[in-house]
N, CA and C of each residue as an Amber inpcrd file, in Angstrom:
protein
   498
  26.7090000 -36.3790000  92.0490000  25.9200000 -36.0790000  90.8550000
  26.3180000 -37.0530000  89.7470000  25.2410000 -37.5350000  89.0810000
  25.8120000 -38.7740000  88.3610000  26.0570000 -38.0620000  86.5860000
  27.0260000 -38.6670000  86.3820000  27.5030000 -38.0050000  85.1950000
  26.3340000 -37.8190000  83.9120000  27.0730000 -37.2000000  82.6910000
  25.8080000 -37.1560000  81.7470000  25.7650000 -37.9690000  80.7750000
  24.6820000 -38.6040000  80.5110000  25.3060000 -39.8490000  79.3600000
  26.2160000 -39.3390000  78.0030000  26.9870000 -40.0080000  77.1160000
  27.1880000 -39.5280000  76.4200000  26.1470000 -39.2950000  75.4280000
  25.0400000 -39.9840000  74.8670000  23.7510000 -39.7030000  74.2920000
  23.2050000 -37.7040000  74.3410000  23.4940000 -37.1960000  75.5740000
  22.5610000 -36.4020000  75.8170000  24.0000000 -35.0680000  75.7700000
  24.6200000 -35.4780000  75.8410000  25.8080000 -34.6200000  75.4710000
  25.6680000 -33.3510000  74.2790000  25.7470000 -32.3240000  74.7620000
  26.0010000 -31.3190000  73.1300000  26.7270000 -32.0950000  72.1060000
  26.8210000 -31.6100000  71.0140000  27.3850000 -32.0590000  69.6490000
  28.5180000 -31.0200000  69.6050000  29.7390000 -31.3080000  69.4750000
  30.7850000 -30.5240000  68.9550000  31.2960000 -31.2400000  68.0010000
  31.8570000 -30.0510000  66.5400000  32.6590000 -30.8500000  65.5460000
  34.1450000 -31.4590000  66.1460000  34.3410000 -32.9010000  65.4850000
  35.8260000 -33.0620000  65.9920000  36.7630000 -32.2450000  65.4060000
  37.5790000 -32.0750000  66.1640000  39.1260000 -31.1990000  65.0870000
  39.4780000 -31.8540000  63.8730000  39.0930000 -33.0850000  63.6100000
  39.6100000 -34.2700000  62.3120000  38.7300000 -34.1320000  61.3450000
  37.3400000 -33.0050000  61.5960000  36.1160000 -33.8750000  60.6980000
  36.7430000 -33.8770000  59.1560000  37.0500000 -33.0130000  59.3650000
  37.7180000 -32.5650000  57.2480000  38.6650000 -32.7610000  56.8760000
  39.6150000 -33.7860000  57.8180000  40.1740000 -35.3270000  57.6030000
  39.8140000 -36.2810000  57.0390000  38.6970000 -36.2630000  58.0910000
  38.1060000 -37.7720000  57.8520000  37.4120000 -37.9780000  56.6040000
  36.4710000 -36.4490000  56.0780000  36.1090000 -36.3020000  54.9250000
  36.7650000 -36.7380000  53.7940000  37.9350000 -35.9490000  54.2610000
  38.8720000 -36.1950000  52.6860000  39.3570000 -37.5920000  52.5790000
  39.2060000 -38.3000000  53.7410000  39.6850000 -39.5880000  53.8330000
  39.0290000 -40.3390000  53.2610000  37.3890000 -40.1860000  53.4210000
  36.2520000 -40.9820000  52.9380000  36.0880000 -41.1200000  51.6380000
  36.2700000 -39.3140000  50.7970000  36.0470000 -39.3760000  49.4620000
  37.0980000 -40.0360000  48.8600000  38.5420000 -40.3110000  49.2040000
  39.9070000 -40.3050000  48.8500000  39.1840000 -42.4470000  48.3140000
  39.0210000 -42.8300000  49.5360000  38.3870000 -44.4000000  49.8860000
  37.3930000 -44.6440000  48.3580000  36.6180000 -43.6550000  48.5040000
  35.4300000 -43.6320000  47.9560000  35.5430000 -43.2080000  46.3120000
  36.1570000 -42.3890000  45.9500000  36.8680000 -42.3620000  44.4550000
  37.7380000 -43.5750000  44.1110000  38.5290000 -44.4480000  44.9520000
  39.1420000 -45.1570000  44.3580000  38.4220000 -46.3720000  44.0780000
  37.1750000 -46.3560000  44.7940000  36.3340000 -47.6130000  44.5340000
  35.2800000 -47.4960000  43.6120000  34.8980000 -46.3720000  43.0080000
  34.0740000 -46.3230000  42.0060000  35.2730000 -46.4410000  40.9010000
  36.3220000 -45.6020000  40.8320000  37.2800000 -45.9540000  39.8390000
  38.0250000 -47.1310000  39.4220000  38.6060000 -47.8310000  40.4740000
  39.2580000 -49.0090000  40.3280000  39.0880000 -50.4450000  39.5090000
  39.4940000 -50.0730000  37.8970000  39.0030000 -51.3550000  37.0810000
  38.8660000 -53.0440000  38.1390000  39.9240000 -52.8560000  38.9730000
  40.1520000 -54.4530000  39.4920000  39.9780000 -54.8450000  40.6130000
  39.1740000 -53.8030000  41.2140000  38.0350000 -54.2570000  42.3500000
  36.8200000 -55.1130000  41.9700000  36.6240000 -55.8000000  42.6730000
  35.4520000 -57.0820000  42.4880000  34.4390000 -56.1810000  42.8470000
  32.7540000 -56.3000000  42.5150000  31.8080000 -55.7820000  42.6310000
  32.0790000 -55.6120000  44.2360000  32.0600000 -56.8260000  45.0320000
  31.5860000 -57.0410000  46.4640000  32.6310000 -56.1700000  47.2280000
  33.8260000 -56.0070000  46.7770000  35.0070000 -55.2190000  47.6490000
  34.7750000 -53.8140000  47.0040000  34.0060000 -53.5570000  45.8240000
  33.3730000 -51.7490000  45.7460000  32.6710000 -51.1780000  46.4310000
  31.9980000 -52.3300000  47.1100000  30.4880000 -51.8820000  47.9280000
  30.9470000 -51.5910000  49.0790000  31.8560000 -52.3240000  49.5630000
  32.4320000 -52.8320000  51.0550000  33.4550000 -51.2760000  51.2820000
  34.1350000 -50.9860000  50.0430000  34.4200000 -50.3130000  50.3400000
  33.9200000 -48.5840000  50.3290000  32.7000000 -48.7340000  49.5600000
  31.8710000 -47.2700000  49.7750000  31.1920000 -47.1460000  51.1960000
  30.4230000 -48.4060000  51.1920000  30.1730000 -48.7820000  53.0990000
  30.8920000 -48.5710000  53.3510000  32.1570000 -48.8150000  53.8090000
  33.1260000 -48.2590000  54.9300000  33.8670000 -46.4540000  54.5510000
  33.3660000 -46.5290000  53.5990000  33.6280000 -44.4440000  53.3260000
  32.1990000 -43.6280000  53.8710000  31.2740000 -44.4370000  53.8230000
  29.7660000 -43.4680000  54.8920000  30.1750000 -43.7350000  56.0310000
  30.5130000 -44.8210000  56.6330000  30.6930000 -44.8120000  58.2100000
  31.7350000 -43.9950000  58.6480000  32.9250000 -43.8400000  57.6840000
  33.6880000 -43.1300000  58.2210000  33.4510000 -41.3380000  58.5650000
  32.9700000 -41.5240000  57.6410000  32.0550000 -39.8200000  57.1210000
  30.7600000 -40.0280000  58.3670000  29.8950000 -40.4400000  58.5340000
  28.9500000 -40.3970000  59.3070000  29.7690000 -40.5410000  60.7550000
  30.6840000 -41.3120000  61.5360000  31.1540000 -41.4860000  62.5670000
  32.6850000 -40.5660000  63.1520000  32.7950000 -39.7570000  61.8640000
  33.5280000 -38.5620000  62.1950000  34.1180000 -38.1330000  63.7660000
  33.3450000 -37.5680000  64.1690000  33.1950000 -37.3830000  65.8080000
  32.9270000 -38.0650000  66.6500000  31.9150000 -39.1470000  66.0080000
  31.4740000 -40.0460000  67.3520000  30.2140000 -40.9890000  66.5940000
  30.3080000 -42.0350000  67.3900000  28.9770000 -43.2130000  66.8490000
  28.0910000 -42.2960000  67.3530000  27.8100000 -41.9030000  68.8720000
  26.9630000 -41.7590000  70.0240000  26.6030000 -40.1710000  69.9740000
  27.9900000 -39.4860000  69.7010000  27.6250000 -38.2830000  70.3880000
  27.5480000 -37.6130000  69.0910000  26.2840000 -37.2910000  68.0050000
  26.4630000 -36.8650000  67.1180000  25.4420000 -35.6290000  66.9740000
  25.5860000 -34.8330000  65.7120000  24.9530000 -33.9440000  65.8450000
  23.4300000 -33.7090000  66.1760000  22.6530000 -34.4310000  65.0940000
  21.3350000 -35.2910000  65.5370000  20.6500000 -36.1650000  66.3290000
  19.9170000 -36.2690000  66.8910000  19.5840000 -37.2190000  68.0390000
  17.7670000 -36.8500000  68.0520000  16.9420000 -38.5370000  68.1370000
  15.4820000 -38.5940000  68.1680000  15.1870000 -38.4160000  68.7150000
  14.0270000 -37.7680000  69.0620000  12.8260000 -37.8520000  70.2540000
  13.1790000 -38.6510000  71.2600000  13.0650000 -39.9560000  70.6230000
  13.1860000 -41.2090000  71.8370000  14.3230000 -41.2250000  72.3160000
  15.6530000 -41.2420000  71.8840000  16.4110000 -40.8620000  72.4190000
  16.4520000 -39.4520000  73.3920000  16.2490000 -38.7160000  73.4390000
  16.2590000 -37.3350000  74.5080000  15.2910000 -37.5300000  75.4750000
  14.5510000 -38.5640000  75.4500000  13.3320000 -39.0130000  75.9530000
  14.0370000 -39.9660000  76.7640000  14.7710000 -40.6700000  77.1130000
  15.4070000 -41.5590000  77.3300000  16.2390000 -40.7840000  78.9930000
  16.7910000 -39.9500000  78.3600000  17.4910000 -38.9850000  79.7730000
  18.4740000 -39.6830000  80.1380000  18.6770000 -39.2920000  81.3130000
  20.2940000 -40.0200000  81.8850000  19.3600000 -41.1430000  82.8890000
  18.0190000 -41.9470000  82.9220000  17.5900000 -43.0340000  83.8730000
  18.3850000 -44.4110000  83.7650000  18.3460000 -44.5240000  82.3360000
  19.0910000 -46.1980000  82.4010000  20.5800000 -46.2650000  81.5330000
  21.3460000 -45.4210000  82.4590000  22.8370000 -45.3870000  81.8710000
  23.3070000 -47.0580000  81.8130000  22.9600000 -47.8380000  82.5020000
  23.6850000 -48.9710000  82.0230000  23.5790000 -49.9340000  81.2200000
  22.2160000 -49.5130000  80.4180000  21.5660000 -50.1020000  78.8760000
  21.3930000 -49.3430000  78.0830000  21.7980000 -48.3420000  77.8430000
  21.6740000 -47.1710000  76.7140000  22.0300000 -47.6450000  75.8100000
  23.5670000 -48.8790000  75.4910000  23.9790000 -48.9770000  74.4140000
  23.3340000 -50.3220000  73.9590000  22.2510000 -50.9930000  73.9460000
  21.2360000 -51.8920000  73.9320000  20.1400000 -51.2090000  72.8620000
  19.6580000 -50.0290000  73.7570000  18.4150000 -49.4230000  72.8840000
  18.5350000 -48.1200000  72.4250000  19.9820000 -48.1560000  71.5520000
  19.9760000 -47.2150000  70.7550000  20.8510000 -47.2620000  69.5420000
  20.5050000 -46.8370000  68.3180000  21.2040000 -46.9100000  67.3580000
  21.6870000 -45.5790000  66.1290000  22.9030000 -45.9100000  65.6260000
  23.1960000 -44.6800000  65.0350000  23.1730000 -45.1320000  63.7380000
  21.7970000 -43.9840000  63.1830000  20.9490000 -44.5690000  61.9540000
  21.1270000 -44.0600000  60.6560000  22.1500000 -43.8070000  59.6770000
  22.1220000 -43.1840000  58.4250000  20.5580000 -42.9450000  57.8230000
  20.7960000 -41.1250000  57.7100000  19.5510000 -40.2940000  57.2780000
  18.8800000 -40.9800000  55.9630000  20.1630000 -40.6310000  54.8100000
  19.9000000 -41.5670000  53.6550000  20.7030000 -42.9310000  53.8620000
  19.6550000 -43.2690000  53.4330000  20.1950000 -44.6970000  53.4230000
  21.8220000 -45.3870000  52.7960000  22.2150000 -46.2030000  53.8450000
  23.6560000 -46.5630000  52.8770000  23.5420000 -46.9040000  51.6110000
  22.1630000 -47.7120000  51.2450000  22.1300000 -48.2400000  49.8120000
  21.9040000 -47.4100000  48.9320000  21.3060000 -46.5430000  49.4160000
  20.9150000 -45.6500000  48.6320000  21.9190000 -44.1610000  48.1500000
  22.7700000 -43.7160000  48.9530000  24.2300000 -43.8400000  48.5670000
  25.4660000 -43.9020000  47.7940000  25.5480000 -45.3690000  48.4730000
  26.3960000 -46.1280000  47.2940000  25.8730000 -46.1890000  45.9310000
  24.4930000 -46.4620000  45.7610000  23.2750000 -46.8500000  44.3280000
  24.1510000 -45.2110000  43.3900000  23.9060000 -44.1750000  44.4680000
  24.2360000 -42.6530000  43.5920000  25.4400000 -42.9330000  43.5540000
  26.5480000 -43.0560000  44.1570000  27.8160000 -42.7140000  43.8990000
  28.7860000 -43.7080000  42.6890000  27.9380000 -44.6090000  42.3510000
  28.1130000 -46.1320000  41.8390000  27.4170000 -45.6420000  40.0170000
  26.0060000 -44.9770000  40.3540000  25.9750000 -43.9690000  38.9670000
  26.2520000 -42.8700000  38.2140000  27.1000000 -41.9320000  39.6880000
  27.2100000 -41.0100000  39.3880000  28.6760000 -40.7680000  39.8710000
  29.7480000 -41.6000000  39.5960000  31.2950000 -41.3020000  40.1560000
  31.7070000 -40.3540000  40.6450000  31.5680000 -39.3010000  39.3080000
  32.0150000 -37.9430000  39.2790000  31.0880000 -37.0680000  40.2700000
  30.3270000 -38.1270000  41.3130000  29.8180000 -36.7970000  42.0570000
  29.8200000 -37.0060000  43.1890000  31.1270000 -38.1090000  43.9120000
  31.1930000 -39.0980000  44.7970000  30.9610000 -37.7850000  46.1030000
  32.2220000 -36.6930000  46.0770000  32.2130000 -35.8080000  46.8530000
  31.0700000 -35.1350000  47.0740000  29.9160000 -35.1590000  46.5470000
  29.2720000 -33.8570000  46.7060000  27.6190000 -34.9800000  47.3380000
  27.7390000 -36.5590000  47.4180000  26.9330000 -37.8380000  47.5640000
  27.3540000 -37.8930000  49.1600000  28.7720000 -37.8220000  49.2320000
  29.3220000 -38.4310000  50.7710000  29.2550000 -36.9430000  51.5190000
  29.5680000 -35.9530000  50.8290000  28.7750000 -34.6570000  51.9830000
  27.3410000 -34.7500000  52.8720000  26.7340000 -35.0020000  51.5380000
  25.3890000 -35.5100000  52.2990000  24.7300000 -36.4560000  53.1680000
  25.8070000 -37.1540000  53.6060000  25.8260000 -38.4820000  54.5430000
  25.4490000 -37.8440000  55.8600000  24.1930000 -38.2390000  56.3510000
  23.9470000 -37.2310000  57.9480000  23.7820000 -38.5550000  58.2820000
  23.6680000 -38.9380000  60.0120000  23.4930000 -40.1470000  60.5050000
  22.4850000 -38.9060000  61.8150000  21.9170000 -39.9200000  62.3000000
  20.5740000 -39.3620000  63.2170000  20.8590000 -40.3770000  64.6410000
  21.1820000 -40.3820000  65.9460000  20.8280000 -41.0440000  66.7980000
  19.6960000 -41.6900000  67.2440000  18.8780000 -42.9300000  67.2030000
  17.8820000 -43.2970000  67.3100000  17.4830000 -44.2370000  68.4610000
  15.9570000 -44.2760000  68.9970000  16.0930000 -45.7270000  69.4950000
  15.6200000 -47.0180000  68.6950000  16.0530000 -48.0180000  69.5230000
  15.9510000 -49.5140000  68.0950000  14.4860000 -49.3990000  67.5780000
  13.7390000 -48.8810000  68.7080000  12.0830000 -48.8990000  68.0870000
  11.6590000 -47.8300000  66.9680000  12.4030000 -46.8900000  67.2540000
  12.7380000 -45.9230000  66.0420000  13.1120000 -46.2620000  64.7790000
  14.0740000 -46.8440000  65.1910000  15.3200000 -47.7610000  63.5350000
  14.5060000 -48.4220000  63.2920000  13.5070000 -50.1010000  63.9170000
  12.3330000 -50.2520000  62.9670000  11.1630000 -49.7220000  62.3670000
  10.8270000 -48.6830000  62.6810000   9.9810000 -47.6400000  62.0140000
  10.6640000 -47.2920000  60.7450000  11.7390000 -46.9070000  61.1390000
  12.2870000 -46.2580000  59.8860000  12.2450000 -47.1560000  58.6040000
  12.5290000 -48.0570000  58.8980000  13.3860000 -49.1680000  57.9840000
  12.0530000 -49.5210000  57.2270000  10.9300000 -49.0700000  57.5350000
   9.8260000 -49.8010000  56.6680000   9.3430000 -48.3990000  55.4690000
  10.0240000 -47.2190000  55.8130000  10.0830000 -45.9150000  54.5420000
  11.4810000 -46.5570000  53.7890000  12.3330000 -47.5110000  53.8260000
  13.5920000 -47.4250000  53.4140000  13.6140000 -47.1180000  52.2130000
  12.4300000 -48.1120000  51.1810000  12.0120000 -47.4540000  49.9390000
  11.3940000 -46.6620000  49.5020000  10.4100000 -46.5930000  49.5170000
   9.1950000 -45.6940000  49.1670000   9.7880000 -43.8050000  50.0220000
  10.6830000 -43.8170000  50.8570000  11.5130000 -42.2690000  50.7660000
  12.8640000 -42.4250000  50.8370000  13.4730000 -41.1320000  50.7490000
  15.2820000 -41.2050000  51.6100000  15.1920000 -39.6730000  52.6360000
  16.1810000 -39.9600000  53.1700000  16.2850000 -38.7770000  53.5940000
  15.3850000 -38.3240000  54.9530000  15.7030000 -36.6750000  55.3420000
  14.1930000 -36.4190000  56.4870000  13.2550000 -36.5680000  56.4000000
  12.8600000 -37.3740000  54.6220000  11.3650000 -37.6050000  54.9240000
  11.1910000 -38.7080000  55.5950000  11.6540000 -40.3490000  55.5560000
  11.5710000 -41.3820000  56.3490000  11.2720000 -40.9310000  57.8040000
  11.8660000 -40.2090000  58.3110000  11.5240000 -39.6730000  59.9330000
  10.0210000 -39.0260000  59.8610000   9.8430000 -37.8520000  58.9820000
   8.6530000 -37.3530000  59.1970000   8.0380000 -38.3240000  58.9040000
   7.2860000 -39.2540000  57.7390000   6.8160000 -40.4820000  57.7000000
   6.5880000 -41.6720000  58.7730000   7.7680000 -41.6720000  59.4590000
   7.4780000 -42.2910000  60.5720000   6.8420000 -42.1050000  62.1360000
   7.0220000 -40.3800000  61.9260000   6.5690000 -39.7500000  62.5320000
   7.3800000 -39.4350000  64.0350000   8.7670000 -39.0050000  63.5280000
   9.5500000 -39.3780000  64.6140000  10.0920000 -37.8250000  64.7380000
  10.2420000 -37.5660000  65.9120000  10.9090000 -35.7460000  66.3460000
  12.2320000 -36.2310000  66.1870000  13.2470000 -34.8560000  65.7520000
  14.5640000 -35.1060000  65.6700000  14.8130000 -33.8160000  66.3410000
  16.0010000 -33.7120000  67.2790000  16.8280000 -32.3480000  67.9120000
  18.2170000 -32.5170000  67.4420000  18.3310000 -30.9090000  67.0340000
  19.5380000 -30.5860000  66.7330000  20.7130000 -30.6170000  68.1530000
  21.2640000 -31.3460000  68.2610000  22.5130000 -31.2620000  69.8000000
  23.7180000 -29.8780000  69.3280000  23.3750000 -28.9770000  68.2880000
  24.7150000 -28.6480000  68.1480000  23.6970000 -26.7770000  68.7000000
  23.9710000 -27.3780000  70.2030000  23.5350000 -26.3440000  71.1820000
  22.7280000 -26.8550000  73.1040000  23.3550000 -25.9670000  73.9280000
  22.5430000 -26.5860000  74.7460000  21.7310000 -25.3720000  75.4760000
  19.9050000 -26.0500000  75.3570000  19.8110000 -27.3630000  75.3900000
  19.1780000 -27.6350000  74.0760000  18.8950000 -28.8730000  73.4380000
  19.0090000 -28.9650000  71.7210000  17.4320000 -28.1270000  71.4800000
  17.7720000 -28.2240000  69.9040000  16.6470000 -27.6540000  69.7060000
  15.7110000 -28.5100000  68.5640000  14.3610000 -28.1390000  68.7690000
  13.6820000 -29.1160000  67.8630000  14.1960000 -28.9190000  66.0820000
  14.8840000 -29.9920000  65.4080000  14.9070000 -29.9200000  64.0200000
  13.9810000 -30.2900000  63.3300000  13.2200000 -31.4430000  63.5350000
  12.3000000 -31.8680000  62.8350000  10.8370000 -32.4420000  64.1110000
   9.5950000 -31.2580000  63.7770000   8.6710000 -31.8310000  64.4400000
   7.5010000 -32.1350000  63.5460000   6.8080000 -33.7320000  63.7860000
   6.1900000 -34.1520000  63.4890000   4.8850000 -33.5020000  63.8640000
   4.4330000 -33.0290000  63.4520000   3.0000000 -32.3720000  63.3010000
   1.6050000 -33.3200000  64.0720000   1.7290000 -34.8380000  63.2890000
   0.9340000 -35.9650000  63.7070000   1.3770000 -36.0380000  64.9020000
   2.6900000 -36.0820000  65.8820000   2.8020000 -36.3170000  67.0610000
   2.5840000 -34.9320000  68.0940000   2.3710000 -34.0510000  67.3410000
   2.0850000 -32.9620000  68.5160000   1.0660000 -32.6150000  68.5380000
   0.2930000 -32.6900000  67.2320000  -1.7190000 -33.1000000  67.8560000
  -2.4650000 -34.0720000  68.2250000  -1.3350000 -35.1440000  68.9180000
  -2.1730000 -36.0840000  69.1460000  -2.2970000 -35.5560000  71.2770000
C-alpha cells in the first residue's frame, strides 16, 4: 500500500506552535521598534516573523489546503513538490504594511497570519486579487475551494458558489 502524501495528511497542531508564536512576535516587535535597523533589514525581518508563524507545523502539512490540491490525491507523489505551493492568506505585504503602521498591534497582525496550501495554478490566480482584496476573499474571487485538514476526511471551508454551478 503506497504511503499517504504528506499534502493529504490531517492537520495536527505542533507541540511548539505557541513557541514559535511568541518567537515570531518577540522577532517582530523588535523590528518595528529598533531605531538602528535599516529599512531593508525591518522588512526582512517581519518576512521572516510570518514564515515562521505561518510554517509553525509544517510548509506542507498545514491546516488549510485547495481544491486543487485534494484534487491532486496521492497519483503523482514524485512531483507534488513542483506543483504546489504554501500561499499566505493575507498577503506578506500586506502584513508587514499593518504591523509597520500599527506597532502596537504587531501581536494581534501576526495572529492573523493563515497560509493556505495551493497549486502553482492556484498561486497565479491568486496573485492577480493581491490588490484589489486580502484575505478569504482573494480565494473566493478567484474562485478557488479551500478544505479545512484539521479532521479526517477534511471538510469544505470555503466553497465557491461560481464553481459548484458550473
Amino acid at each position: 500500500m503506497p504511503a499517504v502524501p504528506p499534502y493529504l495528511m490531517p492537520w495536527q497542531p505542533h507541540p511548539q506552535d505557541e513557541a514559535h508564536f511568541t518567537s515570531a512576535v518577540a522577532v517582530s516587535q523588535f523590528a518595528v521598534s529598533s531605531p538602528d535597523l535599516t529599512d531593508k533589514h525591518r522588512i526582512r525581518l517581519l518576512n521572516d516573523a510570518i514564515w515562521y508563524r505561518t510554517e509553525a507545523a509544517s510548509k506542507i502539512r498545514i491546516r488549510y489546503r485547495s481544491g486543487g490540491v485534494l484534487a491532486l490525491g496521492s497519483a503523482a507523489p514524485a512531483v507534488w513538490r513542483k506543483v504546489i505551493r504554501h500561499e499566505h492568506v493575507q498577503t506578506r505585504a500586506s502584513l508587514i504594511a499593518r504591523m509597520l503602521a500599527e506597532p502596537d498591534q504587531v501581536e494581534a497582525i501576526l495572529a492573523e497570519a493563515t497560509s493556505c496550501l495551493v497549486t502553482v495554478d492556484e498561486h497565479h490566480l491568486l496573485t492577480q486579487y493581491d490588490i484589489s482584496a486580502n484575505g478569504w476573499d482573494r480565494y473566493r474571487l478567484a474562485g478557488i475551494d479551500v478544505y479545512d485538514f484539521n479532521g479526517d476526511p477534511p471538510t469544505p471551508f470555503i466553497r465557491n458558489k461560481r464553481q459548484v454551478d458550473q
